[in-house]
MMTF fields as JSON, N, C-alpha, C and O atoms, coordinates in Angstrom:
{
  "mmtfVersion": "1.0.0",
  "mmtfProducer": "UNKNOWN",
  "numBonds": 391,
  "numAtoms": 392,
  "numGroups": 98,
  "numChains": 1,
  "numModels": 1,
  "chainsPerModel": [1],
  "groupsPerChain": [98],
  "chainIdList": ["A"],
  "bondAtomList": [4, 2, 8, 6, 12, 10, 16, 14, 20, 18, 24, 22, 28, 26, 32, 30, 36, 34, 40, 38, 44, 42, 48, 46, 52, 50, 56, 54, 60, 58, 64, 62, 68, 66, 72, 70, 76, 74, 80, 78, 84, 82, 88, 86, 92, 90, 96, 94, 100, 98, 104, 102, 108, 106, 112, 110, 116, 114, 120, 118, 124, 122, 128, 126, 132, 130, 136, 134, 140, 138, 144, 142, 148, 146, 152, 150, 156, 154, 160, 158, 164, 162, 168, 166, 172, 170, 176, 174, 180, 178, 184, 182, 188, 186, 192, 190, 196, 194, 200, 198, 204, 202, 208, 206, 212, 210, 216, 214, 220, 218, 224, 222, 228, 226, 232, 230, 236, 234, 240, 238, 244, 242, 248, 246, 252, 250, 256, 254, 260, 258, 264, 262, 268, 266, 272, 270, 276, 274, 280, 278, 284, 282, 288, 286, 292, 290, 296, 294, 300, 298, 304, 302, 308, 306, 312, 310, 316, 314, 320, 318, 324, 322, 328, 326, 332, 330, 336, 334, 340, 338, 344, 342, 348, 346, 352, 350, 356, 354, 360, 358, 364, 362, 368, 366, 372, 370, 376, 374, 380, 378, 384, 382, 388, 386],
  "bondOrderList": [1, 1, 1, 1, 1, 1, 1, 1, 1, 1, 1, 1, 1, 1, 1, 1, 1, 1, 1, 1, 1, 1, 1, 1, 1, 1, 1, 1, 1, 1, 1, 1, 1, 1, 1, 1, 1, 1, 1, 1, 1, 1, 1, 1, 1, 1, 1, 1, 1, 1, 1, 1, 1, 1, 1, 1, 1, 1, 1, 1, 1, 1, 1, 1, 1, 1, 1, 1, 1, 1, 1, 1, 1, 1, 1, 1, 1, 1, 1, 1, 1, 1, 1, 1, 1, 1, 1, 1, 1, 1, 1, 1, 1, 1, 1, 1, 1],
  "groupList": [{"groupName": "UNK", "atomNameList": ["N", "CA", "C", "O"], "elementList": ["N", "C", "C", "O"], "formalChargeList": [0, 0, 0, 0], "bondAtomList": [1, 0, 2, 1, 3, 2], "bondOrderList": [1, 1, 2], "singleLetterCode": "X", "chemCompType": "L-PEPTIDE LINKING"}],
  "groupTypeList": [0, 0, 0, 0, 0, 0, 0, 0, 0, 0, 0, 0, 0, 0, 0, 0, 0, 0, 0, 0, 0, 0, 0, 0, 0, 0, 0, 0, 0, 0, 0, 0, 0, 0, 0, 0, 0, 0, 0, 0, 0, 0, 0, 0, 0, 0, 0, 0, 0, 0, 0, 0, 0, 0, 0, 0, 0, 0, 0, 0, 0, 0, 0, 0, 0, 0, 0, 0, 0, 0, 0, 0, 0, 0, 0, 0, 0, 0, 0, 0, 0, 0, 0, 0, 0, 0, 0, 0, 0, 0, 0, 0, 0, 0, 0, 0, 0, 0],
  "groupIdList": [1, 2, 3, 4, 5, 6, 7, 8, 9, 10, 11, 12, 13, 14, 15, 16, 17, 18, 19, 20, 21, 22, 23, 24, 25, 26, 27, 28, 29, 30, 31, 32, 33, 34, 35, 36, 37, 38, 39, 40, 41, 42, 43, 44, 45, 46, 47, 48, 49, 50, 51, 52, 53, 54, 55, 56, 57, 58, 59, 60, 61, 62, 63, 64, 65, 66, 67, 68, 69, 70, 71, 72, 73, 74, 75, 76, 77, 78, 79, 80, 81, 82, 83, 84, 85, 86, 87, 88, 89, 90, 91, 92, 93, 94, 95, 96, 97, 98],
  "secStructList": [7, 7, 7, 7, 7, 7, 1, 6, 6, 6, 7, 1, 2, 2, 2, 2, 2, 2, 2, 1, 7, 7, 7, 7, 5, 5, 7, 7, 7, 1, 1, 1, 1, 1, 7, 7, 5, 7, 6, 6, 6, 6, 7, 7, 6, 6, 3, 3, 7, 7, 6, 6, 7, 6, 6, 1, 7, 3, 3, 5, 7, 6, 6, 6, 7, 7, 5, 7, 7, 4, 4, 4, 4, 1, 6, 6, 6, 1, 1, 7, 7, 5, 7, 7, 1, 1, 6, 6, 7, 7, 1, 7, 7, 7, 1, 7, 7, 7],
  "xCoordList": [111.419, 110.628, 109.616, 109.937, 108.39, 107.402, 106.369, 105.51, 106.718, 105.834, 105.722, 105.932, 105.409, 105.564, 106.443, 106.086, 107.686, 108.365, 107.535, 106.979, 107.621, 107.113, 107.73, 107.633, 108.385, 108.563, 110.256, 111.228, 110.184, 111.733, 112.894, 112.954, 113.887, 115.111, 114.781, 115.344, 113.473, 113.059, 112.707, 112.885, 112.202, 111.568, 112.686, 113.512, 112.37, 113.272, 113.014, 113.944, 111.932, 111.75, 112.47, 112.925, 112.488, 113.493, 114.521, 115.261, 115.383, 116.59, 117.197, 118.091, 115.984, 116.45, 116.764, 117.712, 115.263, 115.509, 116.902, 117.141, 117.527, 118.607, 119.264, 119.55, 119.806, 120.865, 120.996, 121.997, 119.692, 119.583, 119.965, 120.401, 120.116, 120.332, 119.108, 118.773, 118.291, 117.024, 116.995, 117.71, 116.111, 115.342, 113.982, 113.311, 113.915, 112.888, 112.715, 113.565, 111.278, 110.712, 110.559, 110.278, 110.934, 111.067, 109.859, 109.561, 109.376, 108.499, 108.075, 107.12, 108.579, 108.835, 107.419, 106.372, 107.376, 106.499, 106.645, 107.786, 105.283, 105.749, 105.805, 105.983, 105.668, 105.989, 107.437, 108.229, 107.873, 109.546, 110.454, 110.173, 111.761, 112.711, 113.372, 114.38, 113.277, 113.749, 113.118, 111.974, 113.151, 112.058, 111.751, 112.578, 110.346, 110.058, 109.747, 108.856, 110.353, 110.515, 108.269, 107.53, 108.01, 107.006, 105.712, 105.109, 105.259, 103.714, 103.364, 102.648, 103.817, 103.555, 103.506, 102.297, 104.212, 104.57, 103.315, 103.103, 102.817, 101.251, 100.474, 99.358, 102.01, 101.833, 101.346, 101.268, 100.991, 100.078, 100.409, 99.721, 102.168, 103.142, 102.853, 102.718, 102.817, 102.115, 101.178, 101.31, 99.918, 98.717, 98.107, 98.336, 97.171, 96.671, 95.134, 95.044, 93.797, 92.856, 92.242, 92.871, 91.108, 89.838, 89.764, 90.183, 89.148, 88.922, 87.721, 86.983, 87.207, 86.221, 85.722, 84.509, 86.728, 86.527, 87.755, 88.419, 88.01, 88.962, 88.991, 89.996, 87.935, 87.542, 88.294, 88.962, 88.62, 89.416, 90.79, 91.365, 91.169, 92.887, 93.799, 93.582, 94.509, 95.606, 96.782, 97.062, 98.177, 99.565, 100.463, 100.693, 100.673, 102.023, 103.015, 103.836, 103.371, 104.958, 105.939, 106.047, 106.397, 107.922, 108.813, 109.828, 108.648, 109.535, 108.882, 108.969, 108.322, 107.482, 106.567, 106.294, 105.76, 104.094, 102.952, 101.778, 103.294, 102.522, 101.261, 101.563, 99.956, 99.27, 98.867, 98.727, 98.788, 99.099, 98.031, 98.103, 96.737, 95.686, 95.685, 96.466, 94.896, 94.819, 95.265, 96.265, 94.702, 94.793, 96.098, 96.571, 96.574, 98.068, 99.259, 100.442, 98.681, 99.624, 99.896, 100.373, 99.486, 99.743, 100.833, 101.606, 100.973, 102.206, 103.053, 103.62, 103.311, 104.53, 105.01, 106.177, 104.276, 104.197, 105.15, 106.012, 104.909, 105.335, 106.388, 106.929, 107.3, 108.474, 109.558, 110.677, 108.935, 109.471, 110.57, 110.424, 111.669, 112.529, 112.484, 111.868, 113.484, 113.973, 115.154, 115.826, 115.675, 117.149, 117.707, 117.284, 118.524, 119.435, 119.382, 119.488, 119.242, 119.207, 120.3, 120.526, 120.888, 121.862, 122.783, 122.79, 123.301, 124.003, 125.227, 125.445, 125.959, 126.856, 126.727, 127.711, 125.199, 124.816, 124.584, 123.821, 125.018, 124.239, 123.783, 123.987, 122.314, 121.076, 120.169, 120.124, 119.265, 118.486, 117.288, 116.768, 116.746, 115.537, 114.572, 115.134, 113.521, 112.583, 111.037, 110.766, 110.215, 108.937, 108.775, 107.689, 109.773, 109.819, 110.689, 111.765, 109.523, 110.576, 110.622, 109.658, 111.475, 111.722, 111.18, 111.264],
  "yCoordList": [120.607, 121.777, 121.996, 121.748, 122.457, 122.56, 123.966, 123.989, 124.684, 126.15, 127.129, 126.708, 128.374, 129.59, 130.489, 130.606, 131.246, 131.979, 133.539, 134.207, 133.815, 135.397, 136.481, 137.154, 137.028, 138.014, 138.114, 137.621, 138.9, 138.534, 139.428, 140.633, 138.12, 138.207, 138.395, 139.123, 137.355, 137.053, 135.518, 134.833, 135.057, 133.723, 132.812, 132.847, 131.746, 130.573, 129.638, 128.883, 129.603, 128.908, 129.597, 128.882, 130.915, 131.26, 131.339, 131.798, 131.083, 131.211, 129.425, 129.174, 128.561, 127.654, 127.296, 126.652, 128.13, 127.962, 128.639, 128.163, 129.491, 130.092, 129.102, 128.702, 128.254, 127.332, 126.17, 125.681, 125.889, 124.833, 124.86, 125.905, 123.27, 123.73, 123.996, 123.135, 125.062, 125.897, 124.557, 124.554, 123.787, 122.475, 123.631, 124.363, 123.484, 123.773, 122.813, 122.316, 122.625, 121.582, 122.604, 123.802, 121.428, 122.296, 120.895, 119.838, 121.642, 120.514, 120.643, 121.405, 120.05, 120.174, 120.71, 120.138, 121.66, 121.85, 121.315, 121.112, 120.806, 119.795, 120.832, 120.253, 122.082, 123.37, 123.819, 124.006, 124.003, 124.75, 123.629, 122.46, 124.28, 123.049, 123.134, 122.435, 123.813, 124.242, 123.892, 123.795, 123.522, 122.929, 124.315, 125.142, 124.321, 125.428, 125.532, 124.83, 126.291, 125.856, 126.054, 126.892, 125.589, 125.856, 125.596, 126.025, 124.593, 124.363, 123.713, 124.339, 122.426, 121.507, 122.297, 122.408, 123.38, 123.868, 124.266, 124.204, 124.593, 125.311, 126.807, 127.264, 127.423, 128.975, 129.035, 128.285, 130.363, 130.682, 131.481, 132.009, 131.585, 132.261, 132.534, 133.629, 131.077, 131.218, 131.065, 130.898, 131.016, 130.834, 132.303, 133.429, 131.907, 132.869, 132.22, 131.038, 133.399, 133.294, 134.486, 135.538, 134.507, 135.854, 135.966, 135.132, 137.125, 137.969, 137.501, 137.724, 136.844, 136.37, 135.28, 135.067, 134.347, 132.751, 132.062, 131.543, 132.175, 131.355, 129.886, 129.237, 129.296, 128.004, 127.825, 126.805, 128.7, 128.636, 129.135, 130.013, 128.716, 129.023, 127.836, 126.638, 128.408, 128.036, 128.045, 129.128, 127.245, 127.488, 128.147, 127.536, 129.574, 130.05, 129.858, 130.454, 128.513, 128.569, 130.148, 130.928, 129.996, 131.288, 131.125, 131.816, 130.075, 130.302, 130.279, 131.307, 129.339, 129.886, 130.524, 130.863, 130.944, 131.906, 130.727, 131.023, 129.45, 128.862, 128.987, 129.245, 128.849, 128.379, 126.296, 125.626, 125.841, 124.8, 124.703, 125.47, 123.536, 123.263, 122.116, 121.164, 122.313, 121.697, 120.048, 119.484, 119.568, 118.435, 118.072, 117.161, 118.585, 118.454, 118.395, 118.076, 118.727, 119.048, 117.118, 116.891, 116.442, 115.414, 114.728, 114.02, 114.848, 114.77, 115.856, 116.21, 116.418, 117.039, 117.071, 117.342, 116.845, 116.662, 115.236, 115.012, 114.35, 112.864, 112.753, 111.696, 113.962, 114.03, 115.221, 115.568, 115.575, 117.258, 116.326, 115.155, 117.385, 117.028, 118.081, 119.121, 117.693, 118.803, 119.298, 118.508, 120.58, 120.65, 122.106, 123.243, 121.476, 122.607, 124.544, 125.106, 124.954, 126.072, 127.012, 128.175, 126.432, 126.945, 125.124, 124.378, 124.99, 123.81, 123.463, 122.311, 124.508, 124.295, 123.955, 123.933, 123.569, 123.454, 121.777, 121.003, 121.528, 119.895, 119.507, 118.47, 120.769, 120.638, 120.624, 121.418, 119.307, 119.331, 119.974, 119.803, 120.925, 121.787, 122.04, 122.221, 122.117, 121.749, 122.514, 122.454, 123.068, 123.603, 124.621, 124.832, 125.323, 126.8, 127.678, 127.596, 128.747, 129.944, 131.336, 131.706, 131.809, 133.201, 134.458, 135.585],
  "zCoordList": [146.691, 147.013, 145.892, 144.729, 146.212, 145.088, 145.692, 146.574, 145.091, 145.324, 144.125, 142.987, 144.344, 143.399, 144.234, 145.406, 143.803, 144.142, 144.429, 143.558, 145.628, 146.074, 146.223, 145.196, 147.096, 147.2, 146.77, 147.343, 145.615, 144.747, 145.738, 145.978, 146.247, 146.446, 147.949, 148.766, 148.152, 150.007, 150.06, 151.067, 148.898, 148.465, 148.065, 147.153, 149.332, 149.816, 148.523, 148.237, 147.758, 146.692, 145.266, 144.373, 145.221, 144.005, 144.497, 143.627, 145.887, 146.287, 145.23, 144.422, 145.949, 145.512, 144.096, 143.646, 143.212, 141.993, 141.012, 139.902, 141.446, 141.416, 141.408, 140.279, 142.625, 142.746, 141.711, 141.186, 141.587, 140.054, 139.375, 138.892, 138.645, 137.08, 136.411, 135.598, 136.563, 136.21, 134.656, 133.654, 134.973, 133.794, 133.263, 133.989, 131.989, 131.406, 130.321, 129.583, 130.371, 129.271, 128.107, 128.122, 126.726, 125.579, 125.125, 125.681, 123.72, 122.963, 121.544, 121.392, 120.393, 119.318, 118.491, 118.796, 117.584, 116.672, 115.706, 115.291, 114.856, 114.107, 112.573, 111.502, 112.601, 111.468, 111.958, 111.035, 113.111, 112.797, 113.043, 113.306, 112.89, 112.825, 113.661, 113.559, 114.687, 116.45, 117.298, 116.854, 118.679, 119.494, 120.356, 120.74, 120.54, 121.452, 122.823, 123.301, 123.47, 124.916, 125.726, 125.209, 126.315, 127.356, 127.779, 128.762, 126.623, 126.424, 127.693, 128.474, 128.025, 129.361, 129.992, 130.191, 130.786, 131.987, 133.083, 134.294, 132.177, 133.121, 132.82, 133.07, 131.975, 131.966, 130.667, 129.695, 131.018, 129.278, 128.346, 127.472, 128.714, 128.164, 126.348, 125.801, 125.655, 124.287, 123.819, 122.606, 124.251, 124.405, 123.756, 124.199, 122.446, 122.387, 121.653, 121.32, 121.457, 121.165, 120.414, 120.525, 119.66, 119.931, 120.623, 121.425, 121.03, 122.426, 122.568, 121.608, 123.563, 124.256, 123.736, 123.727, 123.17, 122.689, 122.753, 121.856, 124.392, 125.102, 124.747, 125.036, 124.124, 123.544, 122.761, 122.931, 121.466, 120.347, 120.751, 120.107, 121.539, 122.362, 121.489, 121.306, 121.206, 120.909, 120.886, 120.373, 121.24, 121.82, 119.861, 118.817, 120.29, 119.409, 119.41, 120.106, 118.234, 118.375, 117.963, 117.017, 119.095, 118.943, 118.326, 118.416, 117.464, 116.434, 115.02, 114.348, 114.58, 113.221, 113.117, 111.966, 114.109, 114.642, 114.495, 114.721, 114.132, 113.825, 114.817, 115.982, 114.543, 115.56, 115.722, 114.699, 116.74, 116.907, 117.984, 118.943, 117.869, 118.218, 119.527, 119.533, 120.392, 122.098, 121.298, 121.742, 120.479, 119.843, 119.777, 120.456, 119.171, 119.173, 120.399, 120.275, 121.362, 122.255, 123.292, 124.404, 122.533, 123.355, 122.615, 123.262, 121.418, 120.348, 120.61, 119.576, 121.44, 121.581, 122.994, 123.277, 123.697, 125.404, 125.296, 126.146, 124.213, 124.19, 123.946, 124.272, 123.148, 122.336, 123.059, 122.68, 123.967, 124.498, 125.864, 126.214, 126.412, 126.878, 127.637, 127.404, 129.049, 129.783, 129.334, 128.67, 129.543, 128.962, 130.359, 130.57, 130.84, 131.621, 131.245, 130.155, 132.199, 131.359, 132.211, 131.876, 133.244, 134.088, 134.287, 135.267, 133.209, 133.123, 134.111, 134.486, 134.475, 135.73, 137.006, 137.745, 137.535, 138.437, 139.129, 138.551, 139.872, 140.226, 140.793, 141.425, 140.782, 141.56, 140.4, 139.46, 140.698, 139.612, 140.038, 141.141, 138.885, 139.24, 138.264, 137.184, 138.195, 137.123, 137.479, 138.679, 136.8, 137.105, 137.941, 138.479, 138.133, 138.558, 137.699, 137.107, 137.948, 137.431, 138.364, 139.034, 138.318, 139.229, 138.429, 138.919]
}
């Protein structure tokens, strides 16, 4: 299944994502010593910039504050893993979130 989940606790796509073992890609900063979950994904969850120089965007690691440059992100995309985040499950599920 491949969609965006809609209308919460009607959406056949977060029913499913529920049942998963909810996979999220994590991807190492090369400043903290923890891997941080989310850059690949699509969302712009750590993404930050100046205000009105979206150009100079850059991904915040959540764990050291580092800022960490578009450049970089192909060195960590290369090294980053999926990891279970509802591990009891043995439905594999990946690139959604509810």
């Amino acid at each position: 299944m491949c969609s965006t989940p809609t209308v919460d606790g009607e959406s056949r796509i977060q029913a499913a994502w529920n049942t998963s073992d909810q996979r999220e890609y994590f991807v190492p900063c090369r400043s903290a010593t923890l891997p941080d979950p989310g850059v690949s994904d699509g969302t712009d969850g750590g993404l930050v910039w100046p205000e009105g120089e979206p150009e100079k965007s850059a991904y915040c690691c959540e764990k050291c504050r580092e800022l960490i440059p578009h450049n970089q992100k192909s060195w960590m995309v290369e090294r980053g893993e999926y990891r279970p985040q509802n591990p009891g499950s043995p439905i594999l599920g990946s690139g959604c979130r509810s």
